[in-house]
C-alpha positions in Angstrom: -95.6 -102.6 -115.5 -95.1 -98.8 -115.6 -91.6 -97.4 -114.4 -91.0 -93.9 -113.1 -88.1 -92.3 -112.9 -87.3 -89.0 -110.9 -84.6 -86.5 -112.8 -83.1 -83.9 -110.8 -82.4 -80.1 -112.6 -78.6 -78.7 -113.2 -77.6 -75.2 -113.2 -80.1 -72.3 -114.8 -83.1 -73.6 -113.0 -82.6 -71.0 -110.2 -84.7 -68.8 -109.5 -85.8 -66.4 -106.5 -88.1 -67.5 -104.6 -87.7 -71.0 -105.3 -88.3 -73.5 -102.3 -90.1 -70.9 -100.0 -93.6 -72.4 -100.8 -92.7 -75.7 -99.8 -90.5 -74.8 -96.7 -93.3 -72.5 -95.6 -95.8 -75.2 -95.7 -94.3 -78.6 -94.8 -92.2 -79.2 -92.4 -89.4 -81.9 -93.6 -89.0 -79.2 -96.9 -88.1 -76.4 -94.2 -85.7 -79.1 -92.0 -83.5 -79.6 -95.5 -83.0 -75.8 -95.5 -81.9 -75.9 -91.9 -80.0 -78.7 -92.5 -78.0 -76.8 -95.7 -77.5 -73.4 -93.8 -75.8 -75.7 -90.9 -73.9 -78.0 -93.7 -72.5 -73.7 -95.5 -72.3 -72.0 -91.8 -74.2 -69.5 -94.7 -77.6 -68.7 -95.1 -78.5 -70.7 -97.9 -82.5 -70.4 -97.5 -82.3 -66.4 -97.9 -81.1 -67.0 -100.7 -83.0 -69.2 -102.2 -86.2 -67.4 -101.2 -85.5 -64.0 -101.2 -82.7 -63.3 -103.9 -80.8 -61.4 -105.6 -80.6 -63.3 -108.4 -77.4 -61.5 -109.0 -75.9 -63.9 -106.0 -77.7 -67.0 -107.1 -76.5 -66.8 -110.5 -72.9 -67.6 -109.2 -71.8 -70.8 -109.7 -70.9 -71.6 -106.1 -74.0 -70.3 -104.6 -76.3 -71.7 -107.7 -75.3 -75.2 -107.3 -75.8 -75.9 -103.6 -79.4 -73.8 -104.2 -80.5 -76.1 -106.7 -79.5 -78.9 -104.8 -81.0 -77.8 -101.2 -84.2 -77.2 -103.4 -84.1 -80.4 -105.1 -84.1 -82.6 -101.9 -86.6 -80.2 -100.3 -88.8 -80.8 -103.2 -88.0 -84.8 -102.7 -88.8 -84.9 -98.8 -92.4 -83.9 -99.5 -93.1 -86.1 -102.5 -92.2 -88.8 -100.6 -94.1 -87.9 -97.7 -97.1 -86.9 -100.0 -97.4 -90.1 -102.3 -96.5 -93.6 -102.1 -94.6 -92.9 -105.7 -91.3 -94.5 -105.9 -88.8 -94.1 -108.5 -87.1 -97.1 -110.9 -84.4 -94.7 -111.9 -82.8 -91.5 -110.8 -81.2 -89.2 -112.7 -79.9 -85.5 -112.5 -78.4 -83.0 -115.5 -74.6 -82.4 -114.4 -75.5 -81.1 -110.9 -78.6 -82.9 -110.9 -76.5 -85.6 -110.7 -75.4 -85.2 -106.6 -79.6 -84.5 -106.3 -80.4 -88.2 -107.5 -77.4 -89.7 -105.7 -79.0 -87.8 -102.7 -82.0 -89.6 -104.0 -80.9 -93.1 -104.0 -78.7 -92.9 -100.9 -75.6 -92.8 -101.9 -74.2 -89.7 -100.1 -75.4 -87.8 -97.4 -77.5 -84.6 -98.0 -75.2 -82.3 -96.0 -71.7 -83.9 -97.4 -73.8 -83.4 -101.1 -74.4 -79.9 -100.6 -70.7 -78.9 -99.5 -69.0 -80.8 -102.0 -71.3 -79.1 -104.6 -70.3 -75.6 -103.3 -66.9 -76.2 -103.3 -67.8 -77.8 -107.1 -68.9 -74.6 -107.9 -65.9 -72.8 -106.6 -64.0 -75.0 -108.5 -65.5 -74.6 -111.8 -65.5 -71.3 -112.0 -61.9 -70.8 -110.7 -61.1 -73.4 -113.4 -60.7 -71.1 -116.2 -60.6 -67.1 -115.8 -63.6 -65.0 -116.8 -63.9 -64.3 -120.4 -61.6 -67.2 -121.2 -64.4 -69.8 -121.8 -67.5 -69.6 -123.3 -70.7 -72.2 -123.9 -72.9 -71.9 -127.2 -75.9 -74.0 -128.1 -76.2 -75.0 -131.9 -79.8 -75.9 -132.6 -80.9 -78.7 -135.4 -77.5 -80.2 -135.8 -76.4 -83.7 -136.0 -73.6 -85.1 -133.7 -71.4 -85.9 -136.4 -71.6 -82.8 -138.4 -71.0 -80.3 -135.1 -67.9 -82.7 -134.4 -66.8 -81.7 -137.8 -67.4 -78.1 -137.2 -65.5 -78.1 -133.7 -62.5 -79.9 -135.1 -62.3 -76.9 -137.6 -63.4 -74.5 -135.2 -60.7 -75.6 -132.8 -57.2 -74.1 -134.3 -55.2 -75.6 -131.3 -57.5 -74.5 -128.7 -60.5 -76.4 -126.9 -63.8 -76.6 -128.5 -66.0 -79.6 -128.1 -69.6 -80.8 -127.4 -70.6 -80.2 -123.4 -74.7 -81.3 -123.5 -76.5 -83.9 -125.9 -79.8 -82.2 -124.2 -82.2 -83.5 -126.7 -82.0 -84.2 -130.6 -81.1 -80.9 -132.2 -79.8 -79.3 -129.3 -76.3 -79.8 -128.6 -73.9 -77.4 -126.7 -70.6 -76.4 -126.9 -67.9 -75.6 -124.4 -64.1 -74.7 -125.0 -62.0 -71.5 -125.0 -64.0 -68.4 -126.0 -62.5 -67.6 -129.7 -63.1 -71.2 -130.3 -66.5 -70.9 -129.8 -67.0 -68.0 -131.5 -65.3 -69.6 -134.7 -68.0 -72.5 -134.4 -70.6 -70.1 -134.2 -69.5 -68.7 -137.4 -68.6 -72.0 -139.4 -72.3 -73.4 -137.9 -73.9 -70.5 -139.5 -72.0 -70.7 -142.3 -73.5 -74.3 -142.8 -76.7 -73.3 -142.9 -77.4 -73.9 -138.8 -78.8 -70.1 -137.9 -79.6 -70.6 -134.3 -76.4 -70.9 -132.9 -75.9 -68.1 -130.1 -73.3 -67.6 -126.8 -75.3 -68.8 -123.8 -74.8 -66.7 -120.9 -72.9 -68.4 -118.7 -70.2 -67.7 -116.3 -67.7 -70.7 -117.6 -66.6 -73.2 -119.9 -68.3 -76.6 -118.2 -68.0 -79.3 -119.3 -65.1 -79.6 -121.3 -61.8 -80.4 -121.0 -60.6 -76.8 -119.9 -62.6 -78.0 -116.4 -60.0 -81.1 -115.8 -58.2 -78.8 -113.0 -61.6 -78.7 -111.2 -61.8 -82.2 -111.4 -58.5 -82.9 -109.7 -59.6 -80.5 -106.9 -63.1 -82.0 -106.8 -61.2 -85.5 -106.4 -60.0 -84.3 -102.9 -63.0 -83.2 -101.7 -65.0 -86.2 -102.5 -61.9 -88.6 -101.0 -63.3 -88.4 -97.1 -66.6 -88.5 -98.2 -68.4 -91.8 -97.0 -70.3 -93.6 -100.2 -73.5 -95.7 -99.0 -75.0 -98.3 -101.3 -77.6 -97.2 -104.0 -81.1 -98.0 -103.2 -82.4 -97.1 -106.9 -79.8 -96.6 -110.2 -78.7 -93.9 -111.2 -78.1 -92.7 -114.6 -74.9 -91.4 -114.9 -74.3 -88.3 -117.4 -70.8 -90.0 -118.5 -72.0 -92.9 -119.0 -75.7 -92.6 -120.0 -75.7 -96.2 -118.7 -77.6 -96.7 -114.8 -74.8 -97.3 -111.8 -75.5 -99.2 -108.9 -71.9 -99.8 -108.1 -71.4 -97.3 -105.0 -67.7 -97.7 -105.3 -68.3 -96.1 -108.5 -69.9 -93.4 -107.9 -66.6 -90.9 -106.9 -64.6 -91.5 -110.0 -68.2 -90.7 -112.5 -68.7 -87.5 -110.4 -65.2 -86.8 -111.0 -64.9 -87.6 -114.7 -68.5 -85.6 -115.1 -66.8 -82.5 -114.7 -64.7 -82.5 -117.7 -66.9 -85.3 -120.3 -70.0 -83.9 -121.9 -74.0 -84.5 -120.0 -74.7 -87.4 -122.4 -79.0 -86.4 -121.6 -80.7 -87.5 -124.7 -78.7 -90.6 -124.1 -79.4 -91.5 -120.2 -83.4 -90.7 -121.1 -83.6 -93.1 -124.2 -81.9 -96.2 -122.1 -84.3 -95.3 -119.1 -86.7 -95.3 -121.8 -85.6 -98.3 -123.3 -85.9 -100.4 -119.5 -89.8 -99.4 -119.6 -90.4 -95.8 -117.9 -93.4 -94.4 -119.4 -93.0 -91.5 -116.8 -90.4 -89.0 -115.5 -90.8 -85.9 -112.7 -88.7 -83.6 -112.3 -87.6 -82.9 -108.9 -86.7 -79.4 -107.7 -86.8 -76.0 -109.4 -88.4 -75.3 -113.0 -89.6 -77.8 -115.4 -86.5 -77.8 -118.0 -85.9 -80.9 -117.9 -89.3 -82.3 -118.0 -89.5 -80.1 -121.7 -85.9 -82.1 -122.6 -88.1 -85.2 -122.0 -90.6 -84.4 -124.1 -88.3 -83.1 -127.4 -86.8 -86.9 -126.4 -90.1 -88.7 -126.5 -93.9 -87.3 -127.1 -95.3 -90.4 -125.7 -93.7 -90.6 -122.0 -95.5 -89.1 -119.4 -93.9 -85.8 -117.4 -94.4 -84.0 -114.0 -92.9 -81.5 -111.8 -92.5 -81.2 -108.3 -91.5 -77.6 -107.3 -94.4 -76.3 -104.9 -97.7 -76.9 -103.8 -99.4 -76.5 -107.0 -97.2 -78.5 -108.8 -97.5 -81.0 -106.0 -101.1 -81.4 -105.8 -101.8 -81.7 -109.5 -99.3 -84.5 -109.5 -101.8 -86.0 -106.8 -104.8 -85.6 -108.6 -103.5 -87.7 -111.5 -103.4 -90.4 -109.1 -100.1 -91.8 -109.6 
Protein backbone atom coordinates (compact mmCIF):
# COMPACT_ATOMS: atom_id res chain seq x y z
CA UNK A 1 0.00 0.00 0.00
CA UNK A 2 1.46 3.43 -1.00
CA UNK A 3 2.08 6.11 1.80
CA UNK A 4 2.27 9.89 1.28
CA UNK A 5 3.57 12.12 3.27
CA UNK A 6 3.18 16.02 3.20
CA UNK A 7 6.55 18.12 4.23
CA UNK A 8 6.11 21.65 5.03
CA UNK A 9 9.14 24.38 3.73
CA UNK A 10 11.42 26.40 6.43
CA UNK A 11 12.93 29.72 6.00
CA UNK A 12 14.35 30.86 2.31
CA UNK A 13 11.22 29.68 0.53
CA UNK A 14 9.75 33.25 0.59
CA UNK A 15 9.06 34.81 -2.04
CA UNK A 16 6.82 37.85 -3.29
CA UNK A 17 3.94 37.11 -4.46
CA UNK A 18 3.69 33.84 -2.90
CA UNK A 19 0.08 32.80 -1.82
CA UNK A 20 -1.86 35.53 -3.92
CA UNK A 21 -2.89 32.90 -6.63
CA UNK A 22 -4.46 30.70 -4.31
CA UNK A 23 -6.08 33.38 -2.07
CA UNK A 24 -7.37 35.08 -5.22
CA UNK A 25 -9.05 31.97 -6.39
CA UNK A 26 -10.31 29.89 -3.55
CA UNK A 27 -11.86 30.91 -0.90
CA UNK A 28 -10.66 28.82 2.34
CA UNK A 29 -6.82 29.90 0.97
CA UNK A 30 -7.96 33.67 1.27
CA UNK A 31 -9.93 32.93 5.00
CA UNK A 32 -6.18 31.65 6.37
CA UNK A 33 -4.82 35.11 5.30
CA UNK A 34 -7.67 36.80 7.10
CA UNK A 35 -7.32 34.68 9.83
CA UNK A 36 -3.14 35.50 10.12
CA UNK A 37 -3.61 39.33 9.66
CA UNK A 38 -6.33 39.03 12.79
CA UNK A 39 -3.86 36.36 14.68
CA UNK A 40 -0.46 39.75 13.94
CA UNK A 41 -3.13 42.85 14.22
CA UNK A 42 -0.48 43.26 10.94
CA UNK A 43 -1.07 42.82 7.45
CA UNK A 44 0.49 39.72 6.85
CA UNK A 45 -1.24 39.05 3.28
CA UNK A 46 0.48 42.42 1.77
CA UNK A 47 3.15 41.11 2.47
CA UNK A 48 3.16 38.01 1.23
CA UNK A 49 1.65 39.09 -2.05
CA UNK A 50 3.00 42.26 -2.77
CA UNK A 51 6.61 42.49 -1.11
CA UNK A 52 9.38 43.91 -0.52
CA UNK A 53 11.29 41.25 -0.20
CA UNK A 54 13.47 43.38 1.78
CA UNK A 55 10.61 42.97 4.75
CA UNK A 56 10.08 39.32 4.11
CA UNK A 57 13.50 38.40 4.37
CA UNK A 58 13.39 39.29 8.14
CA UNK A 59 13.24 36.52 10.25
CA UNK A 60 10.11 37.57 12.18
CA UNK A 61 8.14 38.52 9.23
CA UNK A 62 9.57 35.38 7.04
CA UNK A 63 8.52 32.75 9.38
CA UNK A 64 4.84 33.59 10.00
CA UNK A 65 4.75 34.21 5.83
CA UNK A 66 5.86 30.86 5.20
CA UNK A 67 3.64 29.43 7.63
CA UNK A 68 0.31 31.51 6.60
CA UNK A 69 1.29 30.26 3.08
CA UNK A 70 1.81 26.82 4.03
CA UNK A 71 -1.68 26.22 5.56
CA UNK A 72 -3.23 28.27 2.73
CA UNK A 73 -1.63 25.88 0.35
CA UNK A 74 -3.03 22.95 2.75
CA UNK A 75 -6.83 24.21 2.91
CA UNK A 76 -7.18 23.80 -0.76
CA UNK A 77 -5.37 20.45 -1.23
CA UNK A 78 -7.63 19.13 1.01
CA UNK A 79 -10.60 20.65 -0.40
CA UNK A 80 -9.31 19.76 -3.94
CA UNK A 81 -8.38 15.89 -3.53
CA UNK A 82 -9.27 13.18 -1.34
CA UNK A 83 -5.24 12.83 -0.72
CA UNK A 84 -4.42 12.21 2.87
CA UNK A 85 -1.13 12.20 4.40
CA UNK A 86 0.71 9.03 6.52
CA UNK A 87 3.27 11.42 7.75
CA UNK A 88 3.88 15.19 8.23
CA UNK A 89 6.80 16.83 8.32
CA UNK A 90 8.22 20.40 8.12
CA UNK A 91 12.20 21.78 7.79
CA UNK A 92 12.82 23.78 11.22
CA UNK A 93 9.77 26.12 10.64
CA UNK A 94 8.09 23.66 8.59
CA UNK A 95 7.88 21.99 11.60
CA UNK A 96 4.73 24.40 13.33
CA UNK A 97 3.16 24.00 9.36
CA UNK A 98 2.86 20.05 9.82
CA UNK A 99 1.86 20.30 13.44
CA UNK A 100 -0.82 22.79 11.98
CA UNK A 101 -1.26 19.87 9.69
CA UNK A 102 -1.92 17.12 12.03
CA UNK A 103 -3.84 19.20 14.61
CA UNK A 104 -1.81 19.65 17.17
CA UNK A 105 -2.00 23.45 17.55
CA UNK A 106 -4.19 25.95 16.36
CA UNK A 107 -3.39 27.88 13.13
CA UNK A 108 -3.63 31.32 14.77
CA UNK A 109 -1.72 30.38 18.13
CA UNK A 110 0.97 28.68 15.26
CA UNK A 111 1.42 31.71 13.48
CA UNK A 112 2.11 34.04 16.63
CA UNK A 113 4.36 31.86 18.37
CA UNK A 114 6.33 31.62 15.07
CA UNK A 115 6.65 35.42 14.90
CA UNK A 116 7.61 35.89 18.10
CA UNK A 117 10.21 32.69 17.10
CA UNK A 118 11.51 34.77 14.72
CA UNK A 119 11.95 37.69 16.99
CA UNK A 120 13.65 35.53 19.11
CA UNK A 121 16.11 34.11 16.92
CA UNK A 122 17.30 36.90 15.53
CA UNK A 123 17.61 38.87 18.93
CA UNK A 124 19.42 35.67 20.00
CA UNK A 125 22.75 36.61 18.83
CA UNK A 126 23.74 40.30 17.43
CA UNK A 127 24.20 40.90 13.78
CA UNK A 128 27.46 39.90 12.47
CA UNK A 129 28.11 37.70 15.42
CA UNK A 130 26.77 34.41 13.81
CA UNK A 131 27.10 33.16 10.63
CA UNK A 132 25.71 29.75 8.65
CA UNK A 133 27.89 28.01 5.83
CA UNK A 134 27.02 25.01 3.73
CA UNK A 135 29.96 22.48 3.07
CA UNK A 136 29.02 20.40 0.00
CA UNK A 137 30.23 16.55 -0.47
CA UNK A 138 31.29 16.02 3.05
CA UNK A 139 30.80 13.14 5.34
CA UNK A 140 29.30 13.64 8.85
CA UNK A 141 32.22 12.51 10.52
CA UNK A 142 34.91 14.26 8.74
CA UNK A 143 32.96 18.04 9.06
CA UNK A 144 32.71 17.04 12.88
CA UNK A 145 36.37 16.81 12.73
CA UNK A 146 36.81 20.05 10.94
CA UNK A 147 34.38 22.00 13.35
CA UNK A 148 36.12 20.68 16.46
CA UNK A 149 39.30 22.24 14.96
CA UNK A 150 37.57 25.07 13.56
CA UNK A 151 35.99 25.89 16.92
CA UNK A 152 39.10 27.48 19.13
CA UNK A 153 36.70 27.99 22.15
CA UNK A 154 33.90 29.36 20.28
CA UNK A 155 30.62 27.67 18.77
CA UNK A 156 30.79 25.93 15.55
CA UNK A 157 28.80 22.87 14.77
CA UNK A 158 26.53 21.10 12.22
CA UNK A 159 22.82 22.99 11.91
CA UNK A 160 21.06 20.90 8.70
CA UNK A 161 21.77 17.14 7.55
CA UNK A 162 19.59 18.43 4.28
CA UNK A 163 20.59 15.59 2.10
CA UNK A 164 23.90 13.45 1.72
CA UNK A 165 26.63 15.90 0.87
CA UNK A 166 25.00 18.87 2.07
CA UNK A 167 25.50 19.64 5.52
CA UNK A 168 25.43 23.19 7.16
CA UNK A 169 27.10 24.87 9.74
CA UNK A 170 26.07 27.32 12.34
CA UNK A 171 28.17 28.90 15.24
CA UNK A 172 29.99 32.29 15.84
CA UNK A 173 31.04 33.98 12.71
CA UNK A 174 35.17 33.59 12.91
CA UNK A 175 34.35 30.01 13.61
CA UNK A 176 32.75 29.54 10.56
CA UNK A 177 35.02 31.20 8.63
CA UNK A 178 37.94 28.94 10.03
CA UNK A 179 35.86 25.89 8.82
CA UNK A 180 35.51 27.30 5.58
CA UNK A 181 39.13 27.46 5.38
CA UNK A 182 40.20 24.08 6.98
CA UNK A 183 37.12 22.48 4.58
CA UNK A 184 38.84 23.92 1.69
CA UNK A 185 41.92 23.05 2.82
CA UNK A 186 40.74 19.31 2.71
CA UNK A 187 39.94 19.26 -0.54
CA UNK A 188 35.97 20.21 -0.02
CA UNK A 189 35.87 23.56 -2.55
CA UNK A 190 32.20 24.39 -2.25
CA UNK A 191 32.07 25.59 1.06
CA UNK A 192 30.59 29.29 1.01
CA UNK A 193 28.81 31.79 3.87
CA UNK A 194 25.04 31.47 3.21
CA UNK A 195 23.30 34.70 3.53
CA UNK A 196 21.47 34.60 6.35
CA UNK A 197 20.58 36.99 9.02
CA UNK A 198 21.64 34.51 12.17
CA UNK A 199 23.26 31.66 13.56
CA UNK A 200 20.10 28.92 13.74
CA UNK A 201 20.39 26.22 14.84
CA UNK A 202 23.05 25.99 17.08
CA UNK A 203 23.72 26.32 20.38
CA UNK A 204 24.34 30.20 20.31
CA UNK A 205 20.17 30.09 19.82
CA UNK A 206 19.54 28.30 23.49
CA UNK A 207 18.46 31.96 24.78
CA UNK A 208 15.70 31.89 22.06
CA UNK A 209 14.71 28.67 23.30
CA UNK A 210 14.19 29.70 26.86
CA UNK A 211 12.08 32.64 25.57
CA UNK A 212 10.24 30.42 23.09
CA UNK A 213 9.45 28.11 26.20
CA UNK A 214 7.19 30.95 27.55
CA UNK A 215 5.44 31.54 24.73
CA UNK A 216 4.46 28.04 23.87
CA UNK A 217 3.54 27.48 27.97
CA UNK A 218 -0.33 28.87 27.51
CA UNK A 219 -0.60 27.43 24.32
CA UNK A 220 -3.30 24.53 24.27
CA UNK A 221 -1.75 21.16 22.53
CA UNK A 222 -4.58 18.90 20.78
CA UNK A 223 -3.82 15.35 19.93
CA UNK A 224 -2.03 14.42 16.62
CA UNK A 225 -4.30 13.13 13.91
CA UNK A 226 -1.22 12.05 11.61
CA UNK A 227 2.80 11.81 13.05
CA UNK A 228 4.95 14.02 12.73
CA UNK A 229 8.51 13.79 12.02
CA UNK A 230 10.27 15.70 14.32
CA UNK A 231 13.69 17.48 13.13
CA UNK A 232 15.36 16.55 16.70
CA UNK A 233 14.44 13.49 16.58
CA UNK A 234 14.10 12.27 12.97
CA UNK A 235 11.83 9.77 14.60
CA UNK A 236 7.63 10.38 13.94
CA UNK A 237 5.78 11.83 17.36
CA UNK A 238 2.39 11.21 18.14
CA UNK A 239 2.68 12.02 21.78
CA UNK A 240 0.95 15.67 21.92
CA UNK A 241 2.44 16.17 25.38
CA UNK A 242 5.53 16.06 23.48
CA UNK A 243 5.31 18.22 21.16
CA UNK A 244 6.34 21.66 23.30
CA UNK A 245 9.64 20.43 24.69
CA UNK A 246 10.73 19.15 20.58
CA UNK A 247 9.71 22.62 19.33
CA UNK A 248 11.70 23.93 22.13
CA UNK A 249 14.84 21.82 21.79
CA UNK A 250 14.54 22.39 17.73
CA UNK A 251 15.74 25.77 18.18
CA UNK A 252 19.09 25.05 19.34
CA UNK A 253 19.76 20.96 17.90
CA UNK A 254 20.57 20.64 14.21
CA UNK A 255 17.24 19.75 11.33
CA UNK A 256 18.24 16.11 11.23
CA UNK A 257 16.29 16.09 7.27
CA UNK A 258 18.13 13.45 5.47
CA UNK A 259 17.37 11.52 8.56
CA UNK A 260 13.39 12.12 9.21
CA UNK A 261 13.03 11.39 5.11
CA UNK A 262 14.92 7.97 5.16
CA UNK A 263 12.65 6.60 8.32
CA UNK A 264 9.42 8.03 6.47
CA UNK A 265 11.05 6.19 3.79
CA UNK A 266 11.84 3.30 5.54
CA UNK A 267 7.70 2.94 6.91
CA UNK A 268 6.65 2.72 3.08
CA UNK A 269 6.09 6.41 1.51
CA UNK A 270 6.76 6.16 -2.00
CA UNK A 271 5.50 9.90 -2.29
CA UNK A 272 6.09 13.33 -0.58
CA UNK A 273 4.41 17.00 -1.52
CA UNK A 274 5.55 19.69 -0.50
CA UNK A 275 3.11 22.07 0.98
CA UNK A 276 3.56 25.84 0.73
CA UNK A 277 6.01 28.11 -1.09
CA UNK A 278 8.82 26.79 -3.60
CA UNK A 279 9.80 23.25 -4.22
CA UNK A 280 13.17 23.00 -1.97
CA UNK A 281 12.33 20.52 -0.29
CA UNK A 282 10.81 18.37 -2.78
CA UNK A 283 14.64 18.69 -4.58
CA UNK A 284 16.04 17.52 -0.85
CA UNK A 285 13.79 14.50 -1.46
CA UNK A 286 15.04 13.58 -4.50
CA UNK A 287 19.23 14.05 -3.65
CA UNK A 288 17.67 11.55 -0.61
CA UNK A 289 16.01 9.08 -2.88
CA UNK A 290 15.60 8.95 -6.91
CA UNK A 291 12.92 6.50 -6.73
CA UNK A 292 10.18 8.27 -4.40
CA UNK A 293 7.68 10.20 -5.95
CA UNK A 294 7.52 14.29 -5.43
CA UNK A 295 4.88 17.17 -5.79
CA UNK A 296 4.34 20.65 -4.95
CA UNK A 297 1.42 22.47 -3.91
CA UNK A 298 2.06 26.29 -4.21
CA UNK A 299 -0.71 27.59 -6.74
CA UNK A 300 -3.06 26.66 -9.24
CA UNK A 301 -0.72 25.24 -11.64
CA UNK A 302 1.06 23.25 -9.31
CA UNK A 303 -2.28 22.19 -7.98
CA UNK A 304 -3.88 20.97 -10.98
CA UNK A 305 -0.96 18.96 -12.32
CA UNK A 306 -1.01 17.21 -9.00
CA UNK A 307 -4.68 16.43 -10.01
CA UNK A 308 -3.99 15.16 -13.26
CA UNK A 309 -1.67 12.45 -11.94
CA UNK A 310 -4.58 11.21 -10.23
CA UNK A 311 -3.41 10.70 -6.86
Amino acid sequence: MSKKAFIFPGQGSQFAGMGKDLAANFKKAALVFEEADDALNFKLSRLCFEGPEEDLKLTANTQPAILTTSIAALKVLEEETSLKADFMAGHSLGEYSALVAAGAIGFADAVRTVRARGTFMQEAVPVGVGSMAAILGVEPDVLAEICAEAAQGEVVAPANFNSPGQIVIAGNTGAINRAIEIAKARGFRKAMLLPVSAPFHCALMLPAGERLAGELEPIAVSPLTVPVVTNVEATPNSDSSRVKDLLVKQVSAPVRWDASIGVMIAAGVDTFIEVGPGKVLAGLVKRIDKTVATWNVQDQESLKALIQEGL
